[in-house]
C-alpha positions as CSV (number, residue, x, y, z in Angstrom):
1,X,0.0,0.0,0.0
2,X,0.8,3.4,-0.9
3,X,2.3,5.0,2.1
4,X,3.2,8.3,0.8
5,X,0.7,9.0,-1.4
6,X,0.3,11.3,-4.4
7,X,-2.6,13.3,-2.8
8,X,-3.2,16.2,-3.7
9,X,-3.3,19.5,-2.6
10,X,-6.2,22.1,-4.2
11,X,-5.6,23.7,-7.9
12,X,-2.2,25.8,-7.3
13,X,0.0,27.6,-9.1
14,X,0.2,30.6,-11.1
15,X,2.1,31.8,-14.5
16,X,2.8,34.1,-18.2
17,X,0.5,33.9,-21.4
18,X,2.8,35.9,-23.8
19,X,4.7,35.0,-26.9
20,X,4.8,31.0,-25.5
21,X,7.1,28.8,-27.8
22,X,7.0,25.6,-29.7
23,X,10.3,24.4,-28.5
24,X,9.4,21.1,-30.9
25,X,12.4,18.3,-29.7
26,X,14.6,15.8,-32.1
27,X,16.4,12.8,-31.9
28,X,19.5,14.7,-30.9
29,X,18.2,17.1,-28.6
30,X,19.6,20.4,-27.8
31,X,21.9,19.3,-24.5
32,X,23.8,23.0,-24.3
33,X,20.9,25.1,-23.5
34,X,20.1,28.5,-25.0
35,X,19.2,32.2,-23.5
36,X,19.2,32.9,-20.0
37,X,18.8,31.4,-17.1
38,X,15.1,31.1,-15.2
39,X,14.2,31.2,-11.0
40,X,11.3,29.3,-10.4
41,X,9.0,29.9,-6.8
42,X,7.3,26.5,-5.4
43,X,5.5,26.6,-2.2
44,X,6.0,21.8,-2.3
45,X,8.8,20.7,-0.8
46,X,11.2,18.3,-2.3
47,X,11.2,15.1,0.1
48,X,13.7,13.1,-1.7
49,X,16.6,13.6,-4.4
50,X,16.5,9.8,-4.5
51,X,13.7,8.3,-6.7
52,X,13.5,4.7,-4.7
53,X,12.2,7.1,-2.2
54,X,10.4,10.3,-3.2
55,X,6.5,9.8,-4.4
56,X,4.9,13.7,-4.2
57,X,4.5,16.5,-6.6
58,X,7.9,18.2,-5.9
59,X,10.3,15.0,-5.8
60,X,8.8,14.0,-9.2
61,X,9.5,17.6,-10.5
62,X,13.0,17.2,-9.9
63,X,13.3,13.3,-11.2
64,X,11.7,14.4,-14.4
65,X,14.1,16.8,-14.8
66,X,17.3,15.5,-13.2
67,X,16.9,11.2,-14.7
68,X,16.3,9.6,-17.4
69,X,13.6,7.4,-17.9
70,X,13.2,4.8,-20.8
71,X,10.1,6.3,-21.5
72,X,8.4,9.7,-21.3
73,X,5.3,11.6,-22.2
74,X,5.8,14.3,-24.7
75,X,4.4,17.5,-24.4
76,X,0.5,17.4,-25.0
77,X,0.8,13.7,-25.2
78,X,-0.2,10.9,-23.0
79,X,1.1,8.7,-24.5
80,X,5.0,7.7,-23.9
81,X,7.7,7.6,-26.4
82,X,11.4,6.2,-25.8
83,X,13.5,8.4,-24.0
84,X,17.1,6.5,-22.7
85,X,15.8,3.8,-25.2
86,X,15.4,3.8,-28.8
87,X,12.6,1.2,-28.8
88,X,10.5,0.1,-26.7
89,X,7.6,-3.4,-27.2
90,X,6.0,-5.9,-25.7
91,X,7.7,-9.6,-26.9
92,X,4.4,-11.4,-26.4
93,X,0.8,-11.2,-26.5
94,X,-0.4,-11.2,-23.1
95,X,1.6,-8.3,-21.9
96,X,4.1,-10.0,-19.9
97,X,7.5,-9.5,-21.8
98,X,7.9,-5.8,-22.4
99,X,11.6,-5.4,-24.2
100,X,14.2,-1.6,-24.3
101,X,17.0,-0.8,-26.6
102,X,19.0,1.6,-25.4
103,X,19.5,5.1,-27.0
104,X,23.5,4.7,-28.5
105,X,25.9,7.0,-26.0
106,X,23.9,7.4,-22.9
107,X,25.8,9.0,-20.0
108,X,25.6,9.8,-16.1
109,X,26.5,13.8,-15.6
110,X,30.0,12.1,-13.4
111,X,31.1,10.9,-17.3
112,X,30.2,7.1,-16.8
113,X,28.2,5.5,-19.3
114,X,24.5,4.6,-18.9
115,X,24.3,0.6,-19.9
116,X,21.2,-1.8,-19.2
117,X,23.1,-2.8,-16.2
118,X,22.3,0.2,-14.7
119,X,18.4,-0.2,-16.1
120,X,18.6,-3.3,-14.3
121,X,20.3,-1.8,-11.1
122,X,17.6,1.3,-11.1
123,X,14.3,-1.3,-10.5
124,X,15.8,-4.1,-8.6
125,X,17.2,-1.2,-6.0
126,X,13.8,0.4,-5.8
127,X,11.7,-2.9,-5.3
128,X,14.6,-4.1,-2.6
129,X,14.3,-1.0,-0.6
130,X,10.4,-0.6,-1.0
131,X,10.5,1.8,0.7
132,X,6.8,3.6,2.4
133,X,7.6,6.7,0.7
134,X,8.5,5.2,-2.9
135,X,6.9,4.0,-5.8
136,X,7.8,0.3,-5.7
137,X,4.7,-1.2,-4.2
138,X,2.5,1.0,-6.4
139,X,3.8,1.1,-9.2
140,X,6.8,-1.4,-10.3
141,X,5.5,-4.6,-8.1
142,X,4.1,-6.9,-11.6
143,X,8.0,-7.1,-12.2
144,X,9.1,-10.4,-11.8
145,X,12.6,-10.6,-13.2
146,X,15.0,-8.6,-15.7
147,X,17.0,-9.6,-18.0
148,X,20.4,-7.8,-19.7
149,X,21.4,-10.3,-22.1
150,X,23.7,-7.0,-23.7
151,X,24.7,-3.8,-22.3
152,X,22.1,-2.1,-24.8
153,X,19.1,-4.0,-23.5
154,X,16.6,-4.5,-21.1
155,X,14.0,-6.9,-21.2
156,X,11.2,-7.1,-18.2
157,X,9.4,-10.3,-17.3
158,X,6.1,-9.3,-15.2
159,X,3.9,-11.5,-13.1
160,X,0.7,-10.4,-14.6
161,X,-0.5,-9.0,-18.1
162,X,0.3,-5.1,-17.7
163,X,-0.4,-2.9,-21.0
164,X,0.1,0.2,-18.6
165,X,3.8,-0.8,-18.2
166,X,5.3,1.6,-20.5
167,X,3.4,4.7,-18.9
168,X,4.1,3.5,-15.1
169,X,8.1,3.4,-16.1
170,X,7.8,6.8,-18.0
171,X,7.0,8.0,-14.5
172,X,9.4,9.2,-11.7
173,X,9.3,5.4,-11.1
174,X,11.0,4.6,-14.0
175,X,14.2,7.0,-13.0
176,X,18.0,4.9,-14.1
177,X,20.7,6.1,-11.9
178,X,24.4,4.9,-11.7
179,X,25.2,1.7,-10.2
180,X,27.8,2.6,-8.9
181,X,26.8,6.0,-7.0
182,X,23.9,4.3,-5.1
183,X,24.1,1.5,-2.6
184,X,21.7,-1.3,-3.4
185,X,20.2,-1.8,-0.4
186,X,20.2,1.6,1.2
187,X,18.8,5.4,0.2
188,X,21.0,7.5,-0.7
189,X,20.5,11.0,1.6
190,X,23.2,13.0,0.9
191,X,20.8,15.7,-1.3
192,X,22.9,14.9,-4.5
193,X,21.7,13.2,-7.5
194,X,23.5,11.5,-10.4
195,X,21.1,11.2,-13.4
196,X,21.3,11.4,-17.6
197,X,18.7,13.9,-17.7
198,X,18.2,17.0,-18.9
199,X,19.7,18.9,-16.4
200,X,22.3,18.0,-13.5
201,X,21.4,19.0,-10.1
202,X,24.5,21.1,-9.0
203,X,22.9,22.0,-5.1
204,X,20.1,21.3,-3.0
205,X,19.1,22.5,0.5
206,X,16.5,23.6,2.6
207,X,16.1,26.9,0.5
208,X,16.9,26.1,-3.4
209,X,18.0,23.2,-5.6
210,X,19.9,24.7,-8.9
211,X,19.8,23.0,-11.6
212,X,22.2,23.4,-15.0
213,X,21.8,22.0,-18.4
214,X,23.5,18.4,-18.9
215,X,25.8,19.2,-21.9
216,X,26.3,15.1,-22.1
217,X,22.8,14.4,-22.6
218,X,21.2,12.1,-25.2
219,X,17.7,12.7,-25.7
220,X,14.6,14.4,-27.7
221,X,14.1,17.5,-25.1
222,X,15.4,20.8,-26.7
223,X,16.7,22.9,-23.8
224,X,15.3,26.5,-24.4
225,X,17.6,28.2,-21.3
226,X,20.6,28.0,-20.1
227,X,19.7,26.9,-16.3
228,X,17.0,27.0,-13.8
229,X,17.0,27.7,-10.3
230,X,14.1,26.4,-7.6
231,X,13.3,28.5,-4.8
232,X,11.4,27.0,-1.7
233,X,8.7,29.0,0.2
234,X,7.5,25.9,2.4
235,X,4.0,25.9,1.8
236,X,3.9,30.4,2.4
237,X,1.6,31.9,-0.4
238,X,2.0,35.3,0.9
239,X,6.1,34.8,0.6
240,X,5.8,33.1,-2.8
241,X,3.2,35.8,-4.0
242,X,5.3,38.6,-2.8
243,X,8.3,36.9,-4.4
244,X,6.9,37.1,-7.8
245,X,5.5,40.3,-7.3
246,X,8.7,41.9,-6.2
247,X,10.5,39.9,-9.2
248,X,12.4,37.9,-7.0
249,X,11.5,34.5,-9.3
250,X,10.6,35.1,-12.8
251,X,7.7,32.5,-12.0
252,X,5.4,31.1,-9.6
253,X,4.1,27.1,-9.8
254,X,2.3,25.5,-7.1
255,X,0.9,27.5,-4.2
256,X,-0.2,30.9,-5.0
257,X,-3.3,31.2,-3.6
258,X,-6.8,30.7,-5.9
259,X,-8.0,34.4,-4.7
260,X,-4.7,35.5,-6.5
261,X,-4.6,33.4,-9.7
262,X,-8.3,34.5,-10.1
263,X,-7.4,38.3,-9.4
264,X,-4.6,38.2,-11.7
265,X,-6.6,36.1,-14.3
266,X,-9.3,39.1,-14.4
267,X,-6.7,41.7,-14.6
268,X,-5.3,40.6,-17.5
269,X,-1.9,41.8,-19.3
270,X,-0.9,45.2,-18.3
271,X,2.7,47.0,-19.0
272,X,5.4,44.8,-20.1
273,X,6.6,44.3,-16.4
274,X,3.3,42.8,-15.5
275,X,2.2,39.1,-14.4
276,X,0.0,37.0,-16.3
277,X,-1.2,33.7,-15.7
278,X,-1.3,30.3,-18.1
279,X,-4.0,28.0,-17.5
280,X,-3.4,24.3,-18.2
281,X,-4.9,21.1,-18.3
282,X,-4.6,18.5,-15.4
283,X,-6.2,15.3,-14.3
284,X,-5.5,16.4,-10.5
285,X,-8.9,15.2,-8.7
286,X,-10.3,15.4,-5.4
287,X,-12.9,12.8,-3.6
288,X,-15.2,12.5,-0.5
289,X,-14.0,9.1,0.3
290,X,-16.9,6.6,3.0
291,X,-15.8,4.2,5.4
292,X,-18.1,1.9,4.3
293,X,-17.9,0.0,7.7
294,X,-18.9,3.0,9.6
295,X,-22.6,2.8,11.7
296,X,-23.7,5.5,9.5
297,X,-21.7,5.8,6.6
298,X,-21.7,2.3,5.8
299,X,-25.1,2.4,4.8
300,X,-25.6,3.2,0.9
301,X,-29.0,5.1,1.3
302,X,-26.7,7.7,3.4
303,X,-24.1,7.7,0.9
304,X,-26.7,8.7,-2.1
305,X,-28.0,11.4,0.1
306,X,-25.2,13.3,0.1
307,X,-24.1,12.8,-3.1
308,X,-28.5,14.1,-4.0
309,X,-27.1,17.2,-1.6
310,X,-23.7,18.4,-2.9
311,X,-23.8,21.1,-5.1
312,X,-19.9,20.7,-6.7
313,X,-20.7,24.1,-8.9
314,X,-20.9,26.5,-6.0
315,X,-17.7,24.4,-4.2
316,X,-15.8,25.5,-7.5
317,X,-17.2,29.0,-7.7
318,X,-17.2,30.2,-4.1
319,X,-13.7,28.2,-2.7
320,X,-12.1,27.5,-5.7
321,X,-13.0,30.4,-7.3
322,X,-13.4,28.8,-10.9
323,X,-10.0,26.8,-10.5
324,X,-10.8,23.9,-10.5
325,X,-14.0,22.1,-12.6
326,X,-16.6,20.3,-11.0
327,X,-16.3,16.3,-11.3
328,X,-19.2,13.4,-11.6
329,X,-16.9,10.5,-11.7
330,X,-13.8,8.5,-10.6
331,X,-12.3,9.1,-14.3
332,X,-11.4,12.5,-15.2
333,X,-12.3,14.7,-18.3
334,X,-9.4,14.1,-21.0
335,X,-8.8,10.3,-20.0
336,X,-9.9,7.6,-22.2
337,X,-13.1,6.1,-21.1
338,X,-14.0,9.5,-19.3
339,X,-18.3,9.6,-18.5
340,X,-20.5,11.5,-15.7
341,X,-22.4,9.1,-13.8
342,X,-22.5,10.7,-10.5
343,X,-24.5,13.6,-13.2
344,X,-26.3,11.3,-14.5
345,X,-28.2,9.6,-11.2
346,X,-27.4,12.6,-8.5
347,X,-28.1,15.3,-11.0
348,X,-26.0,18.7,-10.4
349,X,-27.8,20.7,-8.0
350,X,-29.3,19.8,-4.7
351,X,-32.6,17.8,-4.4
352,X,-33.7,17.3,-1.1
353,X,-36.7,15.0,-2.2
354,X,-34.6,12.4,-3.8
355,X,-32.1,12.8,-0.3
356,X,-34.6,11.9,1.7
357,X,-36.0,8.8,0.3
358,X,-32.7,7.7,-0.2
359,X,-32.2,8.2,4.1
360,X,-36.1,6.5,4.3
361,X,-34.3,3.2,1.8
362,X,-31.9,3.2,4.3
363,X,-33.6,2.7,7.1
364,X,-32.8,6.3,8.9
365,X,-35.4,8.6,10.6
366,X,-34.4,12.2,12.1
367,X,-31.3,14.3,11.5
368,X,-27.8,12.3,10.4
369,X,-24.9,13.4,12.8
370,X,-21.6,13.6,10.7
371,X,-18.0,14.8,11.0
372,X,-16.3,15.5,8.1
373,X,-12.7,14.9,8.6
374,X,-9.7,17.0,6.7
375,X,-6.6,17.8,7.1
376,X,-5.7,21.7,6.9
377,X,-2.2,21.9,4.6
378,X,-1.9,18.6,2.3
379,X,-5.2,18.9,-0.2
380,X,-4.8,22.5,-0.1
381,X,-5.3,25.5,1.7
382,X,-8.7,25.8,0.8
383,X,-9.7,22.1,1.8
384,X,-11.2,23.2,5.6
385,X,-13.3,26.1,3.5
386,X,-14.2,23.8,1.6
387,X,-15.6,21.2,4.0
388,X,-17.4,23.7,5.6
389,X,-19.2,24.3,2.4
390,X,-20.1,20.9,2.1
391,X,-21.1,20.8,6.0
392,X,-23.6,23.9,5.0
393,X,-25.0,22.3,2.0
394,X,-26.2,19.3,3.8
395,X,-27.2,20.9,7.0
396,X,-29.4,23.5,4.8
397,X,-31.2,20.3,3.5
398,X,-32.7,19.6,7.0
399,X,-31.5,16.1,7.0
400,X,-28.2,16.1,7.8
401,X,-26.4,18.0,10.9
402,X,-22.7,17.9,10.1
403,X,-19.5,19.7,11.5
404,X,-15.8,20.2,10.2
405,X,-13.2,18.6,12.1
406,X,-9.4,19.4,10.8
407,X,-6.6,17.5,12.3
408,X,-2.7,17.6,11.3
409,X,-1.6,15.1,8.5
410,X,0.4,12.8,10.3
411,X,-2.8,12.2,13.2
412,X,-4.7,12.2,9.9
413,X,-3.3,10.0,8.1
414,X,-3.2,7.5,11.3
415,X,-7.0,8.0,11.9
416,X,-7.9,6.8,7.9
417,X,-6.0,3.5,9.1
418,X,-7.1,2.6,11.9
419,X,-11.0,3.3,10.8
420,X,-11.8,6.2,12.8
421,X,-13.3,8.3,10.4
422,X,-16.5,8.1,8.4
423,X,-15.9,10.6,5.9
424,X,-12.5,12.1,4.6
425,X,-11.0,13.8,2.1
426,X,-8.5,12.8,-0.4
427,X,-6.8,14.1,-3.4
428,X,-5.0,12.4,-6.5
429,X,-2.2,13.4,-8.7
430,X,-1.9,10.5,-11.5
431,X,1.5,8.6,-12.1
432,X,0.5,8.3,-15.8
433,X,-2.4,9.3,-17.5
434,X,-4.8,6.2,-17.8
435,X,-7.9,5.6,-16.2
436,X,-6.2,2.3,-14.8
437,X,-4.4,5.1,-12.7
438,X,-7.5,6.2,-10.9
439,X,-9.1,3.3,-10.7
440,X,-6.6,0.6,-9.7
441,X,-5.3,2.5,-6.8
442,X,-8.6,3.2,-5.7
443,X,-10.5,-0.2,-6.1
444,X,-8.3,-2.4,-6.5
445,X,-6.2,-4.7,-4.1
446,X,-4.3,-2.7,-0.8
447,X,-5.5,0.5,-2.2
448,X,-4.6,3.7,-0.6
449,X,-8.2,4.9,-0.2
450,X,-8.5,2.4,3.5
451,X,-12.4,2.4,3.3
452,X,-12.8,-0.7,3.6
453,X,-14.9,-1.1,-0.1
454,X,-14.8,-4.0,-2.5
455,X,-16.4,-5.0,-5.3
456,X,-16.1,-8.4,-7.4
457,X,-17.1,-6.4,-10.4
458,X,-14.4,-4.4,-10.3
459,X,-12.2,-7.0,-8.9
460,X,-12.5,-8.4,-12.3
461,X,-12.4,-5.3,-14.4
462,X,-8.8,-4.3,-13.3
463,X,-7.0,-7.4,-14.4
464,X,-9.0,-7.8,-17.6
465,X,-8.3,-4.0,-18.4
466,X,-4.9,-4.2,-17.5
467,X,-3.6,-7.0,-19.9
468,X,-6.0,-5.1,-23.0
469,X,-2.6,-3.9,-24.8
470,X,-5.2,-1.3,-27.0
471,X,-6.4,1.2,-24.3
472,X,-9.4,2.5,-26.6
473,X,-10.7,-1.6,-25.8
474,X,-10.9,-1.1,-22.7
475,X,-13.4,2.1,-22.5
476,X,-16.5,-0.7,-22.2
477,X,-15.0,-2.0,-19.3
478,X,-14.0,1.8,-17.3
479,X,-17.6,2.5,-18.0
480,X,-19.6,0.0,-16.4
481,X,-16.6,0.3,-13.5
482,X,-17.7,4.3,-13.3
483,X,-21.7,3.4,-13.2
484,X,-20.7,0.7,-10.7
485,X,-19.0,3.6,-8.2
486,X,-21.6,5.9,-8.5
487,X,-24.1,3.5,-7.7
488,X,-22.3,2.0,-4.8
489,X,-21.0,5.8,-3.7
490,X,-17.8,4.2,-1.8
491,X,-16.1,7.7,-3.1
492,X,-18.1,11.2,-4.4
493,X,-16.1,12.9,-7.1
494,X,-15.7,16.6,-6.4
495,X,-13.4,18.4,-8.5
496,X,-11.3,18.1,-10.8
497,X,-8.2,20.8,-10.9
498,X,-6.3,22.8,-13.5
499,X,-2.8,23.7,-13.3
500,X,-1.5,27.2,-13.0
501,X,1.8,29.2,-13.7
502,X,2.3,32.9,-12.8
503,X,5.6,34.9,-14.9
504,X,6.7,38.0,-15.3
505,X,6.4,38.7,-19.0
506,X,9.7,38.0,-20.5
507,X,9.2,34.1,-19.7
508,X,8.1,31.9,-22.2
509,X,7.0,28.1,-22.8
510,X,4.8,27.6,-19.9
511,X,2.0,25.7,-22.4
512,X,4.3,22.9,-22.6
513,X,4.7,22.1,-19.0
514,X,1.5,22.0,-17.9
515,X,-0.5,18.7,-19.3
516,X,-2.6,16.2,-18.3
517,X,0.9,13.9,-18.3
518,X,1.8,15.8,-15.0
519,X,5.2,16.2,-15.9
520,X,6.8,19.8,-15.7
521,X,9.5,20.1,-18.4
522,X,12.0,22.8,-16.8
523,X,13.3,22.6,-20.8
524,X,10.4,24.4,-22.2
525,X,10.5,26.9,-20.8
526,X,12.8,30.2,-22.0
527,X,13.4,33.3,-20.4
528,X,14.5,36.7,-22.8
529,X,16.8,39.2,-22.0
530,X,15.9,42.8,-20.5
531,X,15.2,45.6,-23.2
532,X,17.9,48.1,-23.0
């Protein structure tokens, strides 16, 4: 089970809409860089330089940036292409072989050269640590064995049929470092990294990580600056906002506040010093989730009659203001299979009549007591407003009389285990972009949602999706999964987020790092000189 989780905050961010780039990639790439260099504001932290360990927004930011992968997702693109290979296929089938040739001329940023021995190295070290805060469990545990039979290739042999393979290894989970510079059996914590990426980490502490281009590496990413630096405002919008503000990072991404990125939004460009914002797509989502072995929650009826109740529109207009999109299922716009049943049998504005003869189905009489339980910093600043709305709505019904309760992450996180809460929040960053990935995790065996839910007709949609090698075969199957949910209400969609980037206006590019993929491509993004 997912220990760290990917759970996300609320829609953050903020950034530029002027004179934005195609910076278009080849074979060769552009490893030298061009035009200046950028400093970037991020209110996330960075929890790990080591990918065996780090599983959050702002360790996979610097992975993407810093490794190589074999795969990765091209801008606007979900689906991979080789990176450190040259080809990538499946040698059988049923999914179960999956085969890399290596890119010719690969090389680490300390000179050595990248073989499939380190491939090899890079997975076995992160399944033999598993460690609660990486992706091994999650994401890499259908590998059964690899194979080098030459230093240019890799091949996989996985327990079960997995056509979403490629995209889970064109994740932060797919990262190759140097056999050599990491131990096998141990993280390395030293804050240094030694990737084939596009850009060598050159420091990290506490305040900023700099990163400079990797003249060595071999890849399709054009590098359109010269360097970038990250600056680290630990979770304070007011620093990061005044930062940007005052010039002090050419661009703000995740943790502006959504008063500001909507104030800026409606002020639109100004003089040529001013900020703008860029709006992207994302496939960031946020749920209600139900114990569904709680007195009260575990009773369906009660679960229906708040989903009758919640009015998502005025949760994204009044909290989020407009930020974020409201949600009616467990599969998000944009990803293959995508529908709205939680529309289709709750409808999209409260109905009270339909509430209560769901609570009379269930057996209940009188007012239903409820706490909703959240946690104030990890889903987002605006997660407690939030539940309050949602506490307001259902009391204003006059069926329900429900509170807020917010408690820190770590008590939180310990409460969701040991089944103290009825009703919680969670939030979901994707590791690829594939409704496997929000389903799977969710539904299917030691998922991170700890609800207690199961269902044997999802328990034999996953497997039968996950071996369909054509994804567009398997939108049948996601559907009736979706219809199943929002008949059975174990989660209630809320929202589903857009990403956000605030820049002063002589950066450029920001289009191409903000996609559903989830990956944000420092390389993109260029940065022009001041006008004499």
């Amino acid at each position: 089970m997912r220990k760290r989780d990917q759970w996300l905050a609320a829609p953050l961010g903020a950034g530029l809409a002027a004179a934005l780039l195609s910076g278009c990639g080849s074979e060769d790439g552009n490893a030298a860089g061009t035009g200046q260099s950028v400093v970037m504001g991020m209110s996330d932290e960075v929890l790990a330089t080591d990918p065996a360990s780090g599983y959050d927004p702002g360790s996979w930011l610097l992975f993407n940036n810093v490794f190589q992968s074999l795969m990765s997702f091209p801008k606007g693109s979900t689906t991979p292409v080789p990176e450190a290979a040259k080809n990538c296929k499946f040698k059988n089938e049923t999914s179960t072989v999956y085969q890399c040739e290596l890119r010719d001329g690969l090389k680490f940023t300390n000179g050595n050269a990248l073989t499939s021995e380190d491939v090899a190295f890079s997975f076995r070290r992160t399944l033999k640590i598993n460690d609660r805060n990486g992706p091994a469990a999650s994401l890499l545990s259908s590998i059964q064995d690899i194979k080098t039979p030459d230093k240019a290739t890799v091949v996989f042999q996985l327990k079960r049929p997995d056509a979403t393979f490629p995209q889970k290894i064109a994740s932060g989970a797919g990262s190759i470092v140097d056999h050599t510079e990491y131990p096998a059996d141990k993280l390395r914590n030293d804050g240094k990294a030694v990737g084939s990426g596009v850009y060598k980490l050159e420091s990290y502490d506490k305040s900023k990580a700099v990163f400079k281009v990797n003249g060595d590496y071999q890849g399709p990413a054009v590098v359109q600056n010269s360097g970038m630096t990250l600056k680290f405002f630990h979770g304070s919008q007011d620093a990061l906002k005044t930062a940007v503000q005052k010039g002090d990072v050419d661009l703000a991404y995740r943790g502006l506040a959504m008063k500001d990125i909507a104030d800026l939004d409606a002020a639109g460009p100004g003089d040529k010093n001013s900020l703008r914002v860029v709006e992207g797509t994302s496939a960031e989502v946020q749920h209600l989730v139900f114990n569904v072995k709680d007195p009260v929650l575990g009773k369906v009826g009660v679960r229906k009659a708040i989903a009758y109740l919640i009015d998502r529109s005025t949760l994204v207009r009044d909290v989020y203001r407009r930020t974020a999109e409201p949600l009616y299922s467990v599969v998000p716009s944009g990803v293959t299979g995508h529908k709205t049943p939680f529309f289709d049998m709750y409808g999209d504005r409260p109905r009270p009549d339909k509430a209560a003869e769901a609570l009379k189905s269930a057996g209940v009489s009188g007012k239903v007591k409820l706490t909703l339980w959240a946690t104030p910093v990890r889903y987002g600043p605006a997660t407690v407003a939030e539940f309050q709305e949602i506490a307001k709505q259902l009391n204003a019904s006059g069926l329900f009389e429900a509170d807020v309760q917010s408690v820190p992450l770590e008590q939180y996180e310990k409460d969701i285990e040991a089944g103290k809460y009825g009703i919680y929040v969670k939030g979901w960053i994707p590791d690829y972009p594939d409704p496997d990935n929000f389903t799977a995790p969710f539904f299917g065996e030691d998922n991170v949602l700890a609800n207690n839910y199961q269902s044997k007709e999802i328990a034999g949609i996953l497997p039968a999706t996950a071996a369909q090698g054509s994804r567009p075969a398997t939108v049948s199957d996601f559907i009736r999964l979706q219809k199943t949910v929002a008949d059975e209400v174990p989660v209630l969609p809320l929202w589903q987020g857009k990403q956000y980037a605030v820049a002063n206006s002589r950066i450029s590019g920001l289009q191409w790092t903000l996609d559903a993929s989830t990956v944000f491509r420092f390389w993109e993004i260029s940065k022009a000189a001041k006008e004499s």
